[in-house]
Structures are given as C-alpha cells and as structure tokens.
N, C-alpha and C positions, 0 to 999 in steps of 0.2 A: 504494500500500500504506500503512497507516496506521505511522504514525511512535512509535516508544514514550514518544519524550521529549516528546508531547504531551498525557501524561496518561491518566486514565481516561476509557474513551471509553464512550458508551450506544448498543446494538445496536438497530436497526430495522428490522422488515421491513415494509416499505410497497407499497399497492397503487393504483393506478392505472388507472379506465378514462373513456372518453373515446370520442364518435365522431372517427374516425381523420383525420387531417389531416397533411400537413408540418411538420415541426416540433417536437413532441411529445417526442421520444426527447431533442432537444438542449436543447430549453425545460424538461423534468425536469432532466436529469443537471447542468445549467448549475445551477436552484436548489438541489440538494443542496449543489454544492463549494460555493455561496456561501454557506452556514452550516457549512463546513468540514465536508461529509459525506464520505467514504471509501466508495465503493461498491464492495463486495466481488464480489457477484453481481447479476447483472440478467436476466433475461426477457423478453421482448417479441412480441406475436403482433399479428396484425388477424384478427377474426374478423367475415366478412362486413360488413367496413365499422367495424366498434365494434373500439376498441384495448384490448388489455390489456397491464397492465404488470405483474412484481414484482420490488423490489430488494430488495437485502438492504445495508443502509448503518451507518455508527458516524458517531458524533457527538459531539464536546465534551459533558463532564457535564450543562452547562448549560443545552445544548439540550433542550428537551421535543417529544413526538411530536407536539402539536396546535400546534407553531409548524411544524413541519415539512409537518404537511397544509394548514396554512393558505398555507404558503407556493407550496405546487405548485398547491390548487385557485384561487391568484391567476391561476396562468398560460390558467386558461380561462375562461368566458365566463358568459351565463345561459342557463338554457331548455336548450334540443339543445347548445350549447356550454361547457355546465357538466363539470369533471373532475370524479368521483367515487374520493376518496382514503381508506384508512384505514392506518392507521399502529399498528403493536403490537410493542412493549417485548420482545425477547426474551433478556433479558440483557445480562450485562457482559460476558462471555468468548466470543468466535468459537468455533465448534463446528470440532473435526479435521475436518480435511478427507481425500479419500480411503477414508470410512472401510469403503466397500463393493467386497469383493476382486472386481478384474476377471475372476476366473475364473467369479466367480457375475452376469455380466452377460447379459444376452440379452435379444434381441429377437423378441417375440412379433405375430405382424402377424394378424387375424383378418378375411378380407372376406365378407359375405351378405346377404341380403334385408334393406332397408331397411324398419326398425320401430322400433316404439315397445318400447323395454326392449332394446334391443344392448349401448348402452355399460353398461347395468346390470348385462346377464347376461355378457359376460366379466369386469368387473371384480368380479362376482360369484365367478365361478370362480377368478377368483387370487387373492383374500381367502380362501376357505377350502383351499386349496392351499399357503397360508402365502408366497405370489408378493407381492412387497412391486411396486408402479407407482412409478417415479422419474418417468419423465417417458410424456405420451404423446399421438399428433396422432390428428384424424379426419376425415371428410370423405365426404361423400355422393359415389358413381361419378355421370362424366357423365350418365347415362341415369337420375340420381337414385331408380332401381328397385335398387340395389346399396350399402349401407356398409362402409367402409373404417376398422380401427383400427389404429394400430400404437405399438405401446406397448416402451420399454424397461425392462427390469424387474429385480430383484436377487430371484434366487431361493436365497439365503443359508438360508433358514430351511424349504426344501423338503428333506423325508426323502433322495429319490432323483429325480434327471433320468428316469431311466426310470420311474419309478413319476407324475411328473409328465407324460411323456409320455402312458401310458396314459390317465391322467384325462382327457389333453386331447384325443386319438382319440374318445374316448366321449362328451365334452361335445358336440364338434366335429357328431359324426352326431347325436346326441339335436337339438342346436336346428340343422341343417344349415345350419354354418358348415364355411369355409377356413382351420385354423388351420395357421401357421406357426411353428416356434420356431428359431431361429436363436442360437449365441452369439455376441454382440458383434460380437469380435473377424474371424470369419468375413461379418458382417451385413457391416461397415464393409470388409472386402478388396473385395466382392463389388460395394457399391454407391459405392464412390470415384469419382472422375472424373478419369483420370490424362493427365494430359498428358507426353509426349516430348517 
C-alpha cells in the first residue's frame, strides 16, 4: 500500500502486451517497485498465446510515464519478442474504491452461433439498457460452431431488473441467443469450489 509520508505520488495506468512466455508477470511487477511503483490493481490474461496486461500503479513525482514504459519495454526483446507498453497519466488522487453497490452486481452469461458481430450485439444491448461491463471473458465452444460470453456487469443505472429482463427475452429470440442473468452474489454461491 502506498505510504503517505512518501509524498505526492503520480497515478499510472499502464498496459502491457507481449507474446506470452514465463516470466513476464515477475519481470513487470519486479520493474515497477524498482522505480518505487505501488501497484494498486493488476490484470492479466493470455489470449491464444499473446499476453495482456493492465496495472494500475503511483509513483514518486518524479517519475515520468515514458521512463516507466521504457523501463518495462527493456524487459523484452526485438521483432516477435518486443513488449508493447503504453503508459497514461491519470491523476494524483486514487479513485474510491467500492464505488458500485453489490446489490447492482450481476452476471450476464450469453452462449450462440459463432459470428461475426456477437460480442458487438450484446454489448450493444447493454449500452442502450444503460448495463455498464466491468469486467468480461469469451471464448469460442469446443466444436468452434458455438460462442461463449460472460460478462459481469453493474446495472446501477437500469430503470427496472424486470423491465431489463424483458428487453433481454426479446433481444435473446430476435438474434437466437442463450441469455443468462444471474446476481452476483447467487453466480459466485453456485459456481464456488468448496472443499470439506
């Protein structure tokens, strides 16, 4: 956690991608603390091979964001081994945290015919639904004839859960999709892995 009596610190949120190798995740977070970075939040995926990353890090005043990307795109190579970093300024002050009521949490899962415009047309529908996407995964079914999305969403700024429903019965049959909506809190009971 960052330390107050360290001064004013400069917020970064830096990104990261790279084909995926060992190593990577330590050879970042190693060069942020070595310019006295503080990493609040981090992300980390592989997609099909190619890594992504985003942190969310503070840094001594004095640090600048293009000593910061310089310093991470040292850690890879040329050609196919070259990191691809950008690095942007977003203030002095850490944003609250929390700031979206778990009551307005849910998990929307949508599976169907593999095409061109899926991930469009749901996140289509929850843009005009007023359905905000916090986070969300995808992934072609085995038999790569089937997609798969499942997206956690804050629906803070929807009229009505039922009136959201409806729209999404309707979306659901119009492009013949499998939509799911799930709150949270019941997603996570359901998909835990509980050991005795």
């Amino acid at each position: 956690m960052s330390d107050p009596a360290k001064g004013k610190r400069r917020h970064y949120v830096i990104s990261v991608m790279a084909w995926d190798r060992a190593g990577i995740v330590a050879g970042v977070s190693r060069a942020v603390a070595s310019m006295d970075g503080d990493i609040a939040d981090m992300r980390q995926q592989v997609l099909r091979n190619y890594l992504t990353m985003i942190i969310y890090a503070s840094f001594p005043s004095g640090v600048q964001g293009s000593q910061v990307a310089e310093r991470i795109r040292s850690l890879g190579g040329e050609g196919r081994d070259a990191f691809s970093v950008l690095v942007r300024e977003i203030g002095d002050e850490l944003p609250e945290e929390g700031s979206t009521p778990g009551e307005n949490l849910y998990v929307l899962t949508a599976e169907g015919p593999n095409r061109i415009g899926f991930v469009a047309g749901v996140a289509g529908f929850c843009a005009e639904n007023g359905v905000n996407i916090l986070d969300l995964f995808t992934t072609e079914a085995e038999d790569k004839d089937r997609y798969i999305m499942i997206l956690l969403v804050d629906t803070s700024r929807c009229p009505s859960i039922e009136g959201l429903r409806r729209n999404m019965e309707e979306f659901a049959r119009d492009e013949g999709l499998n939509l799911v909506l799930q709150h949270y809190d019941i997603f996570r009971a359901t998909n835990e892995i509980r050991i005795f």
